[in-house]
C-alpha positions as CSV (number, residue, x, y, z in Angstrom):
1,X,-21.0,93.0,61.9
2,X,-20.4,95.2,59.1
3,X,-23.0,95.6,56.3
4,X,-20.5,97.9,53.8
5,X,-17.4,98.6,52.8
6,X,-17.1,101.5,54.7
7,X,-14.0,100.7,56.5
8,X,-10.9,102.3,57.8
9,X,-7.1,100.4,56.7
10,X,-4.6,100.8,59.4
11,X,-1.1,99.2,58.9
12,X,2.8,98.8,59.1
13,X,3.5,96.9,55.9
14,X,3.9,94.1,57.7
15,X,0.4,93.2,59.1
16,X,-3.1,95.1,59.0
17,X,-6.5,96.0,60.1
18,X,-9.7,96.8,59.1
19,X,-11.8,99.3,61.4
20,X,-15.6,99.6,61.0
21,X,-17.8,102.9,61.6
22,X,-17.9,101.8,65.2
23,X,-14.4,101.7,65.9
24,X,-14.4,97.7,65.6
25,X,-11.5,96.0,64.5
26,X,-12.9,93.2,61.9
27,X,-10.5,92.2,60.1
28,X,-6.5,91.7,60.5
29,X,-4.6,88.5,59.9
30,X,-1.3,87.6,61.6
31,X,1.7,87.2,60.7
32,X,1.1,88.7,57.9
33,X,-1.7,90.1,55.1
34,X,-2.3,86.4,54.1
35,X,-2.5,84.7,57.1
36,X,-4.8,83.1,59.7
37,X,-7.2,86.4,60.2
38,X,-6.9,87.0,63.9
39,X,-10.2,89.4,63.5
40,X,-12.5,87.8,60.9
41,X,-16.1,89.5,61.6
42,X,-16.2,91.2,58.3
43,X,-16.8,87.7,56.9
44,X,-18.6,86.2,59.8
45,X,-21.4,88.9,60.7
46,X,-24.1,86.1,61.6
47,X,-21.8,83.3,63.2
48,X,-24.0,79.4,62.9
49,X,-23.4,79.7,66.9
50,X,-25.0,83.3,67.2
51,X,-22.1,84.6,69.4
52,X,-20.3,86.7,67.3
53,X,-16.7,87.0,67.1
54,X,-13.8,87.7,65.1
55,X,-13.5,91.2,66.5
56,X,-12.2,93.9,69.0
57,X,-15.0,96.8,70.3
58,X,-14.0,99.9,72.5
59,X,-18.1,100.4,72.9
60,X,-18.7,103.5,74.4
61,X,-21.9,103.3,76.5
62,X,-25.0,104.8,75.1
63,X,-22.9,106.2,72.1
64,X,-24.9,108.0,69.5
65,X,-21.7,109.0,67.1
66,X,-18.8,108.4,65.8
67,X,-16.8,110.8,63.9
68,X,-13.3,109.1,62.1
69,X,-10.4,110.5,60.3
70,X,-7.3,109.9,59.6
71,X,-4.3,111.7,61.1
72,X,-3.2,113.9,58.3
73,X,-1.2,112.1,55.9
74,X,-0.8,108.8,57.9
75,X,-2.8,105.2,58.3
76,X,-3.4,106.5,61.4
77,X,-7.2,106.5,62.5
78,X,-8.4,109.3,64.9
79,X,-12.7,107.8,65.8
80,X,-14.3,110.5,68.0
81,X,-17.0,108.7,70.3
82,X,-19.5,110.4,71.6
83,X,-22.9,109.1,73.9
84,X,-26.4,110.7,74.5
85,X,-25.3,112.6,77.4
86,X,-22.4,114.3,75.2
87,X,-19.4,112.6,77.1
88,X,-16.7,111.4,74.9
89,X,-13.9,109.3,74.2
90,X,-11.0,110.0,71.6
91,X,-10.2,106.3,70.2
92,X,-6.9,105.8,68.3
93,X,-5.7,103.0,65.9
94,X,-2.5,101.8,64.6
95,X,0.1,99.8,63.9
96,X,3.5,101.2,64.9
97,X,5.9,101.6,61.9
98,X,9.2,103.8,63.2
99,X,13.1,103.5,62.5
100,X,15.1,101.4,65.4
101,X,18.9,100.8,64.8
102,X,18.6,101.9,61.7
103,X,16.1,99.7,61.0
104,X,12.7,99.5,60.5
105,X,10.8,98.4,63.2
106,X,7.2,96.7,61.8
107,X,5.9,94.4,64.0
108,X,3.0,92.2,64.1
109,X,1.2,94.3,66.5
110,X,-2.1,96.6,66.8
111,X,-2.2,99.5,69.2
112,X,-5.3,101.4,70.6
113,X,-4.8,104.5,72.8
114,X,-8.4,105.7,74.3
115,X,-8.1,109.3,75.3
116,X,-11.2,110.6,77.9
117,X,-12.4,113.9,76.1
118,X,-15.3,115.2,78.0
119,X,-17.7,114.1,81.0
120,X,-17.4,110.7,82.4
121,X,-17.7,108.0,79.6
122,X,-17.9,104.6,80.1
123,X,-16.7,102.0,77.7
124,X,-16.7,98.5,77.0
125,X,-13.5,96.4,76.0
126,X,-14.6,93.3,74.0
127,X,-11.4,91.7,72.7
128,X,-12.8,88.4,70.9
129,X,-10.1,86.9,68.7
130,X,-10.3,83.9,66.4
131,X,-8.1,81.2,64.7
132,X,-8.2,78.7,62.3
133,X,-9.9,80.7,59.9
134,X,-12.5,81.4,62.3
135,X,-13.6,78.4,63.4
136,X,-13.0,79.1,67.1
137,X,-11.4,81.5,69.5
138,X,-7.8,80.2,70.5
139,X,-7.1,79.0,74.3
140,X,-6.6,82.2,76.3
141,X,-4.8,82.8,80.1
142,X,-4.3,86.2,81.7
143,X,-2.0,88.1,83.9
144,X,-2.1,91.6,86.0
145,X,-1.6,93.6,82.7
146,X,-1.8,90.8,79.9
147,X,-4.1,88.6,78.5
148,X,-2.2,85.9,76.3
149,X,-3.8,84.0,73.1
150,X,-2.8,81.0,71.9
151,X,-2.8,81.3,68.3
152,X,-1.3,79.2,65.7
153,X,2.2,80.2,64.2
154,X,2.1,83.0,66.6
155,X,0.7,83.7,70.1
156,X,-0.6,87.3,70.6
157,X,-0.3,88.9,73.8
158,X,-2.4,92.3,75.0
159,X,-0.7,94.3,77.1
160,X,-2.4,96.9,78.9
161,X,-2.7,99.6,81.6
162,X,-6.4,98.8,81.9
163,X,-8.4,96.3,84.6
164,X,-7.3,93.3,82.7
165,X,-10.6,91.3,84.8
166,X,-13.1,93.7,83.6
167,X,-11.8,92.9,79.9
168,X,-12.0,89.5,80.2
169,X,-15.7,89.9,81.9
170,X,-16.6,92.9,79.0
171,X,-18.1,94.8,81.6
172,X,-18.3,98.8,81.5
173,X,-16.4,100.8,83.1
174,X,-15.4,104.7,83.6
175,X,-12.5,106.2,81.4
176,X,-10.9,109.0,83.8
177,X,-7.4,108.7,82.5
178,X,-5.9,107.5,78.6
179,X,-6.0,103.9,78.6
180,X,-2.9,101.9,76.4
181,X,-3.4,98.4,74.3
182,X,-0.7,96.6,72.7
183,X,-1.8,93.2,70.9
184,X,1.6,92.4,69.8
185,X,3.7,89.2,70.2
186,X,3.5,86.7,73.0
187,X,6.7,88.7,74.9
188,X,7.2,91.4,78.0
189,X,6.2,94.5,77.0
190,X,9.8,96.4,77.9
191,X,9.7,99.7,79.4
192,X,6.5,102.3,80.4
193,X,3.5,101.4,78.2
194,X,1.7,104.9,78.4
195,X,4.9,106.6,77.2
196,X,6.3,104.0,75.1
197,X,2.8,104.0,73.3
198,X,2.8,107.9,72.7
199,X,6.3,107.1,71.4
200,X,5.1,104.8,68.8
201,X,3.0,106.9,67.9
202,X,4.6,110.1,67.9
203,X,7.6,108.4,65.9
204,X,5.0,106.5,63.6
205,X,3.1,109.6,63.1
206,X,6.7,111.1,61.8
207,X,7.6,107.8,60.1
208,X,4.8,108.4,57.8
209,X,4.6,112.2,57.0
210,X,8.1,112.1,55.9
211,X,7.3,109.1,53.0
212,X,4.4,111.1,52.3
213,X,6.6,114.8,51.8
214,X,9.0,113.4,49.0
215,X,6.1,112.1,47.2
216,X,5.4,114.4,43.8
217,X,1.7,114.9,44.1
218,X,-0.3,116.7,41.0
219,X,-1.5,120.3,42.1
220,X,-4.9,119.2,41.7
221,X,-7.1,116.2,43.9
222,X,-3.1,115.9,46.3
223,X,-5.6,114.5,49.5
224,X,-7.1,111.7,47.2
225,X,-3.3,111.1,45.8
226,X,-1.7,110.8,48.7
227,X,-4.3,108.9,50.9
228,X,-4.7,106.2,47.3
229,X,-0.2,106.1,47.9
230,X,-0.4,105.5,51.4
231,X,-3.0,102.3,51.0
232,X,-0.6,101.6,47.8
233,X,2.4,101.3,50.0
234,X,0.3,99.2,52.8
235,X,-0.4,96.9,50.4
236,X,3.5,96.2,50.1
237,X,5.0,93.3,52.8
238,X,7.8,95.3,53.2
239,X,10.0,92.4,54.4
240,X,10.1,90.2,51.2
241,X,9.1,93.4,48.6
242,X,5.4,91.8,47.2
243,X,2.9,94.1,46.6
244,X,-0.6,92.0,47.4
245,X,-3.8,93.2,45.2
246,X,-5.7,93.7,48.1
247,X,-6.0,93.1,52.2
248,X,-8.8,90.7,51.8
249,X,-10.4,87.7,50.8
250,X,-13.6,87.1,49.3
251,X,-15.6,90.1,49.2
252,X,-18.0,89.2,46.1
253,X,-17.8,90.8,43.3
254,X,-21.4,91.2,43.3
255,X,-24.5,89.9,45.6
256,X,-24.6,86.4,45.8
257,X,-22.2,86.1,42.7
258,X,-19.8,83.3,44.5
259,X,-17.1,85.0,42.8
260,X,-15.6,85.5,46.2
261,X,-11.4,85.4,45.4
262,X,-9.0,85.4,47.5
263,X,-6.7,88.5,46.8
264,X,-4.4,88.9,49.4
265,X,-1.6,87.4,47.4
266,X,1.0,89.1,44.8
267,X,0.1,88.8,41.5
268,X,3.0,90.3,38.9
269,X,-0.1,91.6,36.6
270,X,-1.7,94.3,39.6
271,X,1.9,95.0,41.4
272,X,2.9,96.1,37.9
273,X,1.1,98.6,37.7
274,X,1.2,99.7,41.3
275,X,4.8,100.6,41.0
276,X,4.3,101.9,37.3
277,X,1.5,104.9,39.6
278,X,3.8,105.2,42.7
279,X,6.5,105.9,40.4
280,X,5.0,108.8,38.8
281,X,4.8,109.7,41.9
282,X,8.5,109.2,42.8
283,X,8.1,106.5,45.5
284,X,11.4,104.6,44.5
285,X,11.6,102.8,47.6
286,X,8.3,100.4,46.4
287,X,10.0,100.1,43.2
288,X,13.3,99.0,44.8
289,X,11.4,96.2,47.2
290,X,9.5,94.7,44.3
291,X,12.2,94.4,42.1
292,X,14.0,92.9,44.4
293,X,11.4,90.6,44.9
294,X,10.9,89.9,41.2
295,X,14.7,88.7,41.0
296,X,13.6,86.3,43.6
297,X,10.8,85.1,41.3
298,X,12.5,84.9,38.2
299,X,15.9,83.1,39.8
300,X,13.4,80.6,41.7
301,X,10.7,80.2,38.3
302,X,11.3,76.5,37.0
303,X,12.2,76.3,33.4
304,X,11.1,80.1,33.3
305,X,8.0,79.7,33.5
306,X,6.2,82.6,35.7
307,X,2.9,82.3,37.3
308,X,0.3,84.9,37.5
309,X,0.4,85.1,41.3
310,X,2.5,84.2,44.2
311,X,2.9,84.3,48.1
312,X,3.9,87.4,49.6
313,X,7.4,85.0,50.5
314,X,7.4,83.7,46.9
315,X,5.6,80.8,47.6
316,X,4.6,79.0,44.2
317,X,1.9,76.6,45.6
318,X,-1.9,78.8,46.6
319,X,-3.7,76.2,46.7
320,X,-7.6,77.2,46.8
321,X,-9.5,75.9,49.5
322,X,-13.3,76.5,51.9
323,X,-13.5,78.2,55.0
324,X,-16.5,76.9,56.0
325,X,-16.9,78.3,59.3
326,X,-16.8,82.0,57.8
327,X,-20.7,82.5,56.1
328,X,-19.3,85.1,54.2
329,X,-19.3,88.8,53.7
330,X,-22.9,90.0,54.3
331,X,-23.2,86.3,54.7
332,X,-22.6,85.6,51.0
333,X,-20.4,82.7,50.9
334,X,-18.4,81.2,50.1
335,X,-14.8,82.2,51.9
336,X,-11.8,81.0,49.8
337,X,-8.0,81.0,50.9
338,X,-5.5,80.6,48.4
339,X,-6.0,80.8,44.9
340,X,-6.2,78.4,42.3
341,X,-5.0,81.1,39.7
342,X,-1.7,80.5,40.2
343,X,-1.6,77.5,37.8
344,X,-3.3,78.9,35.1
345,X,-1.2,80.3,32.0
346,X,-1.4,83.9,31.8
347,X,1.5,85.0,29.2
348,X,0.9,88.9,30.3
349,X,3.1,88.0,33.0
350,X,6.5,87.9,31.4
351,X,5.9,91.7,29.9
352,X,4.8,92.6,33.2
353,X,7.8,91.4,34.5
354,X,10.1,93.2,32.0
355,X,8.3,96.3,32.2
356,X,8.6,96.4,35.9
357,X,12.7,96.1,35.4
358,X,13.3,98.2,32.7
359,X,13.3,101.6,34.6
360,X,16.4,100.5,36.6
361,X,18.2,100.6,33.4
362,X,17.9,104.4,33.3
363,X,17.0,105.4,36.1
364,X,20.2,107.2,38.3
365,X,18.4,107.8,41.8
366,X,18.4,104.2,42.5
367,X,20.0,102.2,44.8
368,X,20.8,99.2,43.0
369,X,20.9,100.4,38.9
370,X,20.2,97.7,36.8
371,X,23.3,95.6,35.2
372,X,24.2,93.5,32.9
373,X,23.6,90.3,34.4
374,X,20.0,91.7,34.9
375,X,19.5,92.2,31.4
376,X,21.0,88.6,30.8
377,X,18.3,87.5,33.5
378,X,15.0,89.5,32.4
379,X,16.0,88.1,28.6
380,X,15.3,84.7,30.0
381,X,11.9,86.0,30.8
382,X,11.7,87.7,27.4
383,X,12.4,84.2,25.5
384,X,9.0,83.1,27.2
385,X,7.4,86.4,26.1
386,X,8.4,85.6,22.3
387,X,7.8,82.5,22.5
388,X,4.7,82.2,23.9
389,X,2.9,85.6,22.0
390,X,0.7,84.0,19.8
391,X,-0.4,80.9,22.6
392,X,-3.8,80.7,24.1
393,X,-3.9,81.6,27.5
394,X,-6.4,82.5,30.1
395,X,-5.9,86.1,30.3
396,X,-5.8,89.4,32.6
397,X,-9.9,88.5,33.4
398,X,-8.5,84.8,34.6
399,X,-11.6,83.0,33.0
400,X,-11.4,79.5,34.6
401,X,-13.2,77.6,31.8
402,X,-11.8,79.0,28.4
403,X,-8.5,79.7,26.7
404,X,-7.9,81.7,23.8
405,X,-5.1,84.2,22.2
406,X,-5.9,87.5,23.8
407,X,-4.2,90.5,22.3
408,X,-3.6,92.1,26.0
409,X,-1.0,89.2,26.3
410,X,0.4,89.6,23.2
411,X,0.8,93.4,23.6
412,X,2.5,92.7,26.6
413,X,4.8,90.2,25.1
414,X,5.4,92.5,22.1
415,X,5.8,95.5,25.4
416,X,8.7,92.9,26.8
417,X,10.3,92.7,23.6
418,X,10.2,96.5,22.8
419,X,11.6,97.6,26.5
420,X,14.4,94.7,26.2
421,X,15.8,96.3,23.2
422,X,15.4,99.5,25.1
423,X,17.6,98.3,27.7
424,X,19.8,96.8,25.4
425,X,20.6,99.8,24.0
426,X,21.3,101.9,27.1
427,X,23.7,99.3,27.8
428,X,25.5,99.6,24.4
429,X,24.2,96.2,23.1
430,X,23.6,96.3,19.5
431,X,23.6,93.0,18.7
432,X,20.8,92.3,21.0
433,X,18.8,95.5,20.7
434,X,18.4,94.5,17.1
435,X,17.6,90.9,18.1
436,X,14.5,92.1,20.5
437,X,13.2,95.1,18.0
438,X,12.9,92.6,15.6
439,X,11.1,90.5,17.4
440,X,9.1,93.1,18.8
441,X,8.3,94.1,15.1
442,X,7.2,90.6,14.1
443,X,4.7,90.9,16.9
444,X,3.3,93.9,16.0
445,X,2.6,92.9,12.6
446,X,0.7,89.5,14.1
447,X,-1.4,91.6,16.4
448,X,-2.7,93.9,13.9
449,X,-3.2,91.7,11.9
450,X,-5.3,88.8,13.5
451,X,-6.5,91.3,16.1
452,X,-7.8,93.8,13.6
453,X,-11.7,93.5,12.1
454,X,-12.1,96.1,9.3
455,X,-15.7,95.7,9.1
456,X,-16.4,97.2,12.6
457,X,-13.3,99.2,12.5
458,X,-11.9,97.5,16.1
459,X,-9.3,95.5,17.8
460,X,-10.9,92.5,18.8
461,X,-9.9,91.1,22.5
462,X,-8.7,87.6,21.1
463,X,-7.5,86.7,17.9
464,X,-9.6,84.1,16.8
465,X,-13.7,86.1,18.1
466,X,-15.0,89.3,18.0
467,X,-14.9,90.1,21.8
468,X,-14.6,93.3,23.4
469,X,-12.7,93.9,26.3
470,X,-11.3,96.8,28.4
471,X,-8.0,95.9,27.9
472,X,-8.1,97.0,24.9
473,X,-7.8,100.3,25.4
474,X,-4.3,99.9,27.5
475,X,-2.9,99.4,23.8
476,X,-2.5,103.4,24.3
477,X,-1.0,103.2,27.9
478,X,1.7,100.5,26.4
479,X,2.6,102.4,23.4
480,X,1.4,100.2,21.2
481,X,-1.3,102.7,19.4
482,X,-0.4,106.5,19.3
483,X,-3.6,108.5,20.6
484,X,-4.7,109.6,17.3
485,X,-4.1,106.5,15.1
486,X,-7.6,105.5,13.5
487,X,-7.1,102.0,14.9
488,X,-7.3,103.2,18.3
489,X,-9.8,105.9,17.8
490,X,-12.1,103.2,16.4
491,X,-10.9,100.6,19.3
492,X,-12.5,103.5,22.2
493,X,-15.4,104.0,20.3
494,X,-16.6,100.3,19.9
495,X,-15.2,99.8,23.7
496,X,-17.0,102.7,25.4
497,X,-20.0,101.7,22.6
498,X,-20.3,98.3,24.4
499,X,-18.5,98.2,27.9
500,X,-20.3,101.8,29.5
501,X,-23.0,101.6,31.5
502,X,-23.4,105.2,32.4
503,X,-20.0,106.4,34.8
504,X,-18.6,103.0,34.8
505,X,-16.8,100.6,33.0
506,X,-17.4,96.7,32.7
507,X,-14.4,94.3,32.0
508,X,-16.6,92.9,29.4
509,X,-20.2,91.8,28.6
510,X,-19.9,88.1,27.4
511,X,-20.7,85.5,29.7
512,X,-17.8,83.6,31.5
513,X,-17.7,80.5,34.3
514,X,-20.2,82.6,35.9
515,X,-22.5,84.1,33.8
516,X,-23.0,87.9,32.7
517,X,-21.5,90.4,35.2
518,X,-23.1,92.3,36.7
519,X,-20.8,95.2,37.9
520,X,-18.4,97.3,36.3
521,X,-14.2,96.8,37.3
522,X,-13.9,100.0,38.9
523,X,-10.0,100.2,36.6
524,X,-11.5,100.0,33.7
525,X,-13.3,103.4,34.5
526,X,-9.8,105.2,35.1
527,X,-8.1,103.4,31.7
528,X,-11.3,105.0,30.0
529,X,-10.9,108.7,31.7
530,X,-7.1,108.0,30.3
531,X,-7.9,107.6,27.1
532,X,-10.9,109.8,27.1
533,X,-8.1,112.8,28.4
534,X,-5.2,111.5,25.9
535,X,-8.0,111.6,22.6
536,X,-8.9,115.6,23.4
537,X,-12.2,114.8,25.2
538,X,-10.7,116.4,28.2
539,X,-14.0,117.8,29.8
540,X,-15.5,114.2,29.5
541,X,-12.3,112.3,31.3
542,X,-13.3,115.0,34.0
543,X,-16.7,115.0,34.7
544,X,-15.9,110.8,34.6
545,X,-12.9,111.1,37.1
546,X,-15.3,113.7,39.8
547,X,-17.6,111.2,39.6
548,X,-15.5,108.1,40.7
549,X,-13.8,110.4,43.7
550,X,-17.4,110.8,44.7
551,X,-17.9,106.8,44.7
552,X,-14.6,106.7,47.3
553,X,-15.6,105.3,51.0
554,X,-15.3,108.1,54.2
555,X,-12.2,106.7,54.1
556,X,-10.9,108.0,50.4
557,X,-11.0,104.5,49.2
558,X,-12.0,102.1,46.6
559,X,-12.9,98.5,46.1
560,X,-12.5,96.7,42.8
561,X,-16.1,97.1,41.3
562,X,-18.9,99.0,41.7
563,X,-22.8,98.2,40.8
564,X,-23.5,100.7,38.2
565,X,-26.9,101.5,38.9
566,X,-26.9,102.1,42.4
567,X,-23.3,103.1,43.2
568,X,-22.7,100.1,45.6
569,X,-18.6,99.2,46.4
570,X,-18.5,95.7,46.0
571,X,-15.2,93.1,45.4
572,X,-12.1,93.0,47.1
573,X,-11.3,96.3,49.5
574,X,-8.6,98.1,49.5
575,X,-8.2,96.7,46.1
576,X,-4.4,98.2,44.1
577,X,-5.9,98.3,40.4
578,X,-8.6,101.5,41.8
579,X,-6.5,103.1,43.3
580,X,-4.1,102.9,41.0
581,X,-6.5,103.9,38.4
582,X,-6.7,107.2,40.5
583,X,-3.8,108.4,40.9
584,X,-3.1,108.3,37.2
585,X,-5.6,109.7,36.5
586,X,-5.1,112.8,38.7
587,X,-1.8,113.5,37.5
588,X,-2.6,113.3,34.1
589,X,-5.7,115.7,34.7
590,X,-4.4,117.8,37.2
591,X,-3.1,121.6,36.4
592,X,1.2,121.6,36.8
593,X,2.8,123.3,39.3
594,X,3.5,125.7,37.5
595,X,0.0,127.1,37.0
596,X,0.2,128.7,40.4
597,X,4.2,129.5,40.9
């Protein structure tokens, strides 16, 4: 059904949907990101039963092209259709996001609006949901203007102004006037579809412009910022505040690697640094729904302890599981839901957690500043941070099969430490700022010195080996290192020395539960352009950054890795870490305003 990752994210923050170069939609799970996908053909293209499913086609007859783009800064996608005899069809996707009693109105619902631009096209409706992670299509009745599916939590119900019979039989038929689809839930559709539809998406249009006009964009690369923000803020679930690292599962990392994750789950580590790039943007309101998300987390962890990951409602159990009716993306198996990750110790976590907070402290635009009684909370999660700095863990890459001491975790505990007595002091604490810079002081002095090999002149990734990891260069992104202290000069060196492969950047080149990899993290790329900028090799950082915008998909997006020799998107898609990557790096590249006032 779809042989590449060149696909098109529409969404509300509350559900969403992938849309192929033919206008399909192949993937979208209901209620929500991590739920039963109600349009699972991107990991079913060859079903076992060879009637394909899992997907919804507006097929123009005879078509021969179709143009897409997005409606200027929105998720909403504008496909051109047109056949061999030059009639065409305007097809347009969404999912209605707009402000109803002063609230946010997100439902779990998909609209297409087909607009007839020239001739007499014809066009075929295939609607062919599936449930139970795609192991059939659900029970199904029908009315004069709905067809209803019974799908498990939540029936779906499509609601249109088109012949609902020729739907059900997929046969073509002529578009002479615009045609309205709702697939929302299984309730009356209130009030005139045609115009309540061109409401949606007049006020959706509006909804979205105005998010996208108080963001502060960099003068330089602002349509690559702003579409990278708006797939950043899709990626929130608005209703509980979790940011998920991606809108998929199992997309392999690599051909036939079976490291096929499941990612469509909040881990503390990625939504981190999502809110760390929208903020330097100045979307607040992300920051305010993941910290209020995070107080969730941190009131509900048991004896403190936080877990890498968790369920977009804060649910603490992901356990990892087959879908064996789905043969897999490209048909590279297997498809996993849930994610056994979320037991595994990963003592990053707990800075990640602090450094998340510790804006609210000092920051006067919010809503909901930070108080004492947060401080008192987030030291709870510093204890674990100090307490745990110098304990073997599995670490940001989530090896499976070994622990060790990785200095990226103890950075980040040392980062907690540092930022505590940072808060401390902007609430006129001195007894505890003293108390957390001490601490953070002891832990600087253990990294540097059991991470630290003098013979190669490096940070080493653990430290008890000699491993080199990306990670190590974030040591200048946490303000551990200063840019021009020898440690970290000799740290890039040895790390671009043995992690580049030409533009990109692997993770790491030891072998782990799954042999070498094979292609580079596409983040890594971005934390090298970073340092490569920060160091005075600014012309390098930008030949590097051109060339990942030039990797993008149509759509102006990024997966998590990319095959280095051919260029290939592979992993997880829209995956946070990329585009995070790149919106860093274009503010820190980009010219300031001031350059042209």
């Amino acid at each position: 059904m779809s042989d590449s990752l060149n696909l098109w994210p529409i969404g509300n923050c509350q559900v969403s949907a992938l849309v192929d170069v033919s206008g399909r939609l192949v993937w979208a799970c209901v209620p929500r990101v991590d739920g039963d996908p109600l349009f699972s053909a991107l990991l079913n293209p060859e079903p076992r039963d060879g009637e394909a499913t899992g997907f919804w086609a507006l097929d123009l007859e005879n078509c021969v092209s179709v143009e897409q783009a997005y409606r200027r800064n929105t998720p909403i996608l504008m496909s051109t259709m047109t056949d061999a005899a030059g009639n065409a069809v305007e097809v347009i996707d969404f999912c209605p996001r707009l402000r109803r009693f002063d609230r946010t109105y997100r439902p779990t619902a998909f609209v297409r609006i087909v607009r007839p631009l020239r001739g007499s096209p014809r066009l075929r409706v295939r609607l062919r949901p599936t449930c139970a992670l795609g192991a059939h299509a659900p029970p199904r009745t029908s009315g004069s203007n709905h067809i209803r599916f019974e799908l498990k939590p939540i029936h779906m119900r499509l609601t249109t102004n088109a012949a609902v019979s020729l739907i059900e039989s997929e046969l073509p038929f002529r578009v002479e006037t615009p045609l309205y689809f709702f697939l929302g839930p299984d309730e009356p559709f209130h009030g005139e579809l045609d115009a309540s539809l061109e409401q949606m998406l007049s006020e959706t249009t509006a909804d979205w412009q105005l998010w996208v006009r108080g963001l502060a964009t960099p003068v330089d690369w602002q349509e690559a910022v702003i579409r990278a923000a708006i797939t950043l803020k899709l990626c929130q679930h608005e209703e509980t505040g979790a940011i998920v690292a991606a809108l998929t599962t199992s997309i392999p990392e690599h051909a036939d690697s079976q490291r096929n994750w499941d990612y469509r789950y909040c881990w503390i580590r990625d939504a981190y640094y999502t809110v760390q790039a929208l903020n330097r943007l100045g979307a607040l309101d992300v920051l305010e729904g993941y910290l209020s998300y995070l107080r969730n987390i941190v009131d509900g962890a048991k004896h403190g302890r936080i877990q890498p990951l968790y369920g977009v409602l804060g649910e603490t159990s992901l356990d990892e599981s087959v879908a064996p009716q789905l043969r897999g993306y490209r048909g590279m198996g297997p498809v996993r839901v849930g994610n056994l990750a979320y037991m595994q110790e990963q003592h990053d976590a707990y800075g990640q957690i602090v450094l998340s907070n510790v804006q609210a402290f000092f920051d006067s635009r919010l809503l909901r500043p930070a108080t004492q009684e947060d401080f008192e909370s987030l030291e709870k999660v510093g204890e674990h941070a100090w307490r745990l700095h110098d304990q073997p863990d599995a670490g940001l890459w989530e090896l499976r099969g070994r622990r060790d001491v990785h200095t990226y975790s103890a950075a980040m505990s040392w980062a907690a430490c540092d930022r505590l007595a940072n808060a401390a002091a902007a609430l006129a604490l001195e007894d505890r700022r003293a108390s957390w810079s001490t601490r953070a002081s002891e832990i600087r002095n253990k990294i540097e010195a059991a991470a630290w090999r003098p013979d190669s002149e490096t940070m080493s990734a653990t430290f008890s080996g000699e491993q080199l990891d990306a990670s190590l260069i974030q040591l200048l992104d946490l303000r551990f290192f200063a840019p021009d202290d020898v440690r970290f000069l000799g740290t890039l060196r040895a790390v671009e020395a043995g992690l580049r492969r030409g533009s990109h950047m692997l993770r790491y080149a030891t072998e782990d539960d799954f042999g070498l990899p094979a292609t580079a993290f596409n983040v890594c790329t971005f934390w090298l352009i970073e340092a490569l900028h920060t160091t005075g090799r600014a012309s390098d950082a930008r030949v590097l950054f051109e060339e990942m915008l030039s990797r993008r998909t149509p759509a102006g997006l990024l997966s998590e890795d990319i095959d280095p020799n051919t260029g290939e998107l592979w992993g997880n898609y829209p995956q946070t870490y990329s585009l995070v990557g790149l919106i860093n790096c274009a503010v820190l590249l980009s010219r300031p305003w001031s350059a042209l006032r």
